[in-house]
N, C-alpha and C positions, 0 to 999 in steps of 0.2 A: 431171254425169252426162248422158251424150248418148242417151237411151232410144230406141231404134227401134220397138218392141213389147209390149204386153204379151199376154198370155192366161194364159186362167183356164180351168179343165179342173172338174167337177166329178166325183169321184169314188167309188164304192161297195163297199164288201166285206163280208161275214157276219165276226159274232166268230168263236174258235175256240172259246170259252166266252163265257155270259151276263156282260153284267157287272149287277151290284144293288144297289142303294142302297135305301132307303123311299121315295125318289121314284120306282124304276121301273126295269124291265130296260133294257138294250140287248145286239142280238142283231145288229143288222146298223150299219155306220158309213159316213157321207157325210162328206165334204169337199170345198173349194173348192182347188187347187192352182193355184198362181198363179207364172209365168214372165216374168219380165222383162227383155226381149234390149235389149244396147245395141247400136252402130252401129260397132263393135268385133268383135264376137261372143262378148261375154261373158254370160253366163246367167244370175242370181241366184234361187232358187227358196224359196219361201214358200206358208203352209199357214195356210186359214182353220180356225179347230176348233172352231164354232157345230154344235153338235148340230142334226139334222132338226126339230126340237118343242123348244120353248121353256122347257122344263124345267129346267137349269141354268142358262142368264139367258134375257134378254127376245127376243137374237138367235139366229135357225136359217141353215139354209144359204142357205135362199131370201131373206132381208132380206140377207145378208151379199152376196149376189151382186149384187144388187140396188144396195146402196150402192158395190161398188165400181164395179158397169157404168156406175151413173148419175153417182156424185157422184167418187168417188176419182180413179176414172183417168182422168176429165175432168180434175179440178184439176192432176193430177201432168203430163198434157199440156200444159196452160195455160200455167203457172208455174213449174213444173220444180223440180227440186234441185242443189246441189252437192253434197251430202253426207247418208247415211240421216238422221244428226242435227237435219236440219230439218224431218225427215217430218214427225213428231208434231203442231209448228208448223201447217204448210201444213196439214194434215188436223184442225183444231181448230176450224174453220168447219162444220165437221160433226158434231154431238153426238152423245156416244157409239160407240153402234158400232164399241166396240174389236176385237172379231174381225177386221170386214174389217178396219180398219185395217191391225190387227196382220199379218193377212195378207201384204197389201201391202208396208208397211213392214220385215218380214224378209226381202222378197227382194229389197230394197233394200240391207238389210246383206250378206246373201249377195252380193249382184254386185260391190258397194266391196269388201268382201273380196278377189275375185277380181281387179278391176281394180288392186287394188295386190299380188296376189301375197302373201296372206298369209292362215291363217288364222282364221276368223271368230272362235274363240277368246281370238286374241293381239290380233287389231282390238280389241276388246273391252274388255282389259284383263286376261285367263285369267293365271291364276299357276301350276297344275298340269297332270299329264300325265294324267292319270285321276282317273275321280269315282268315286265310290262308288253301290252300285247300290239301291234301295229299290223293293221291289215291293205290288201294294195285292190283297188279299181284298175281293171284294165278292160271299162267296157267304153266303146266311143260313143255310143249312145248317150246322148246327155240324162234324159229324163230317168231312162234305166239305170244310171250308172248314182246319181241324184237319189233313186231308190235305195239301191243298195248301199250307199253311206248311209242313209238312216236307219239301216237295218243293222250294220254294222255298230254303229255308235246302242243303237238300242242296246245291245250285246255287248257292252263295255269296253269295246276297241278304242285305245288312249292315241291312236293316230294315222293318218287316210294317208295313202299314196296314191295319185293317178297320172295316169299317161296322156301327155302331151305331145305335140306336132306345130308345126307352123302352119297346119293347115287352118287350127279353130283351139289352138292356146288361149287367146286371153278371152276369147266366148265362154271355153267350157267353164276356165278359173272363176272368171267373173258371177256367174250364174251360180259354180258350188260356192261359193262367198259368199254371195246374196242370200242363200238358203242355212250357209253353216257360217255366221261370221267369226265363231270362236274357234273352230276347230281347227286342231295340230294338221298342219296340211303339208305336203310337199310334193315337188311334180317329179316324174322322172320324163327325160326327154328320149332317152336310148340315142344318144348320136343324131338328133333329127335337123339338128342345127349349124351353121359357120358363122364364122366374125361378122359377116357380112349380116348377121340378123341380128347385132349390140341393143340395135333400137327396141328390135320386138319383145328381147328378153329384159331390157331393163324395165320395159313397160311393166313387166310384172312383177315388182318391186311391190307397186302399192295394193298390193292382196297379203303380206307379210307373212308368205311361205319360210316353212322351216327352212327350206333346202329344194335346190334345183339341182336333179342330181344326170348328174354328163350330159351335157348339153353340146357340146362339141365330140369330135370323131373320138372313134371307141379305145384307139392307142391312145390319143394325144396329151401333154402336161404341157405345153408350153403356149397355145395357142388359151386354155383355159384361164392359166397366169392372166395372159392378157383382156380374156374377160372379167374375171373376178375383180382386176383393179376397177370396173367400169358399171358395176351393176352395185347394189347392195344387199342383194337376196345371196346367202351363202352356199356357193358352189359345191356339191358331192361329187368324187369320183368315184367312183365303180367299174368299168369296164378297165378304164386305166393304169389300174390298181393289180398287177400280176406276182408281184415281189415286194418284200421289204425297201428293196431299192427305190422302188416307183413310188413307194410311199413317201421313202424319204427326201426322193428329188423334186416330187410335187409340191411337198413340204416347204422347200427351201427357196423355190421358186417361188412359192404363193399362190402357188394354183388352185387351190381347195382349202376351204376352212371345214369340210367335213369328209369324212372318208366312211365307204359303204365296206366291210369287212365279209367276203362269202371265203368259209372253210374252201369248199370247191374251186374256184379261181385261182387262189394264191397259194394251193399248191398242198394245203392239210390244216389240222390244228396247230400245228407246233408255228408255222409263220404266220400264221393269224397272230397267233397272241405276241406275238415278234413286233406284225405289226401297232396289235392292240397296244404294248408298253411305249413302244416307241413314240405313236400320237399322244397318249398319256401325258411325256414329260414335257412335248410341244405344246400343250394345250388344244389339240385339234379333236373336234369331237368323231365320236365314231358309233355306229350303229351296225347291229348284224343282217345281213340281205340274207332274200331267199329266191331260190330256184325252182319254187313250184316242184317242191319236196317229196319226197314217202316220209315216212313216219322217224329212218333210221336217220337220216339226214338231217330231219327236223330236231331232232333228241341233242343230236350235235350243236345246233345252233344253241339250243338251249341253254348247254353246258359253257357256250362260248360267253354269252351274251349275261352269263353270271359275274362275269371280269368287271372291275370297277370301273372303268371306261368307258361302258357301254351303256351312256345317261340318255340315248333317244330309243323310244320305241322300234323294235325291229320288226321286220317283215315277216313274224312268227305267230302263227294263228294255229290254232285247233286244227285234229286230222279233218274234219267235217268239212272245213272249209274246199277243202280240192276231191274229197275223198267221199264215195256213199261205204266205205269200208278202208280203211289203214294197213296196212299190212304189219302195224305191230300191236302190242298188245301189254297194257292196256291201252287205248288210243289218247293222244295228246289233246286237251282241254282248258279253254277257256274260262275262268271265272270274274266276272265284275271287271274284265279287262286283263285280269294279269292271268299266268301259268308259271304254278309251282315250281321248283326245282325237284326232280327227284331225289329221293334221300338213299334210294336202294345202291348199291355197287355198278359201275359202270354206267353209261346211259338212263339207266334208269326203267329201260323196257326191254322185254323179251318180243323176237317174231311171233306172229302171229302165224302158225304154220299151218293151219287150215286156207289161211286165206292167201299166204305165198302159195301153196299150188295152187290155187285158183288161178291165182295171174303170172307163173312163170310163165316162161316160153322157152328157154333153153336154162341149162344150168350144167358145172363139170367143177370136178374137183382134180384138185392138184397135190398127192402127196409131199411130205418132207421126208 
């Protein structure tokens, strides 16, 4: 790969609604949006999705810029690649800090994409023409939150995810059951829970959730082993999930019969689908999560979430949903529940550069 530049744009926009977990609102969204021109004039585009404040992991926007100014796209200069597949590699003298990475690293796959004229999808390994669409409630309001699954399902979302607490889990469950007995359900707990609540969570067995996904603390696999043998609602990891490793050690312990897959967390494309193969031959199902997205990030999921393995709806909905405007273009869409794959080269979308100035805030490029 012959890179001539990169830059990194940092980005801002208000939700259109709150989103809420028991960790905490968010009302307004930053991102690191990351360009990588070759000497060609190919373009490949990648999305850091470190929240402002440390709240979902240990990195925000500011470390995440940080590492790539100082350490990334040094090395990536230095050293170089032939192909995204050695990113991980080359970026492994650098702990942690899968965001940036990840950042990085996807529009490393975006550009190979491009430079071979092909889909990021099909580069990939993608077997289908459309995913299925799964949308998440994170309002704690019951009756609002009540509304908005029916407004969702009106609009052909094939699967709800809502946020739970020990404060009013089996009220809120019980009540969207009452209302939707059929629907593909699953709760996310974000860590709100310990062993010491076995009772409370088993209770919610008899609502036949897809998945209770991290229900225990935001590292932990050994402690969830121990619950899983004791519930029969199938355990998701997600926060847990940082490496191949973790997948595998969860795996082997029994910790989870489902693993939540985000590009961003585990460090790029390339150990996702490391991990995607891997649950594959275990039989362990896998779904793509999302981080309340831009457009370029979402495009990623898309591409991921084409992989054969990825048989449950993911947390991949239309720009609308988060967005009164995408910053890409054309904007990502819903139909009858599902969203096409792109068939164009690379991600499948171009910036929307009207509306990136609109909402930068800062932005610098980095010669090669």
């Amino acid at each position: 790969m012959d890179i001539k530049a990169v830059k990194l744009s940092i980005v801002k926009m208000p939700l259109k609604l709150p989103f809420t977990t028991h960790l905490g609102s968010v009302t307004e969204r930053e991102a690191i949006i990351v360009e990588v021109e070759d000497r060609n004039g190919f373009i490949g585009y990648g999305e850091g999705v470190a929240f402002s404040s440390p709240w979902y992991t240990e990195e925000t926007v500011n470390t995440s810029y940080h590492v790539l100014k100082d350490f990334l796209i040094p090395l990536l200069n230095k050293k170089g690649i032939n192909h995204p597949d050695e990113a991980y590699l080359l970026f492994s003298t650098v702990r942690r800090n899968h965001m940036a990475k990840a950042a990085l690293e996807t529009a490393l796959w975006d550009l190979q994409a491009k430079i071979e004229s092909l889909p990021l999808s099909k580069l990939i390994g993608g077997t289908i023409e459309a995913i299925p669409a799964g949308v998440v409630v994170g309002n704690p309001d019951l009756p609002e939150a009540l509304k908005q699954i029916e407004g969702y399902l009106e609009q052909g979302f094939q699967r709800v995810k809502v946020k739970i607490s020990p404060e009013d889990d089996f009220q809120y469950i019980s009540e969207i059951r009452k209302q939707f007995p059929d629907l593909p359900l699953m709760a996310d707990a974000n860590s709100a829970y310990s062993l010491e609540d076995v009772a409370r969570l088993k209770a919610l067995d008899e609502f036949g959730l897809l998945m209770i996904e991290q229900p225990l603390g935001y590292d932990d696999i050994i402690d969830h082993a121990k619950l899983q043998s004791q519930i029969e609602t199938a355990i998701c990891l997600d926060e847990s999930i940082v490496t191949f490793d973790d997948a595998r050690k969860a795996v082997e312990l029994g910790s989870c019969k489902v693993i939540n897959i985000k590009i961003g967390r585990v460090g790029g494309m390339g150990e996702a689908k490391r991990i995607h193969d891997y649950c594959v031959s275990k039989g362990i199902s896998v779904w793509a999560g999302g981080m309340i997205e831009f457009g370029i990030s979402r495009a990623h999921n898309i591409a991921l979430a084409s992989l054969p393995g990825f048989t449950i709806p993911g947390d991949i909905s239309g720009s609308d949903r988060y967005w009164e405007e995408d910053i890409i273009d054309p904007e990502i869409t819903v139909h009858n529940g599902m969203i096409r794959i792109p068939e164009r080269p690379g991600i499948g979308y171009e910036l929307n550069k009207k509306r990136m100035k609109e909402v930068t805030v800062f932005e610098e490029r980095f010669e090669f």
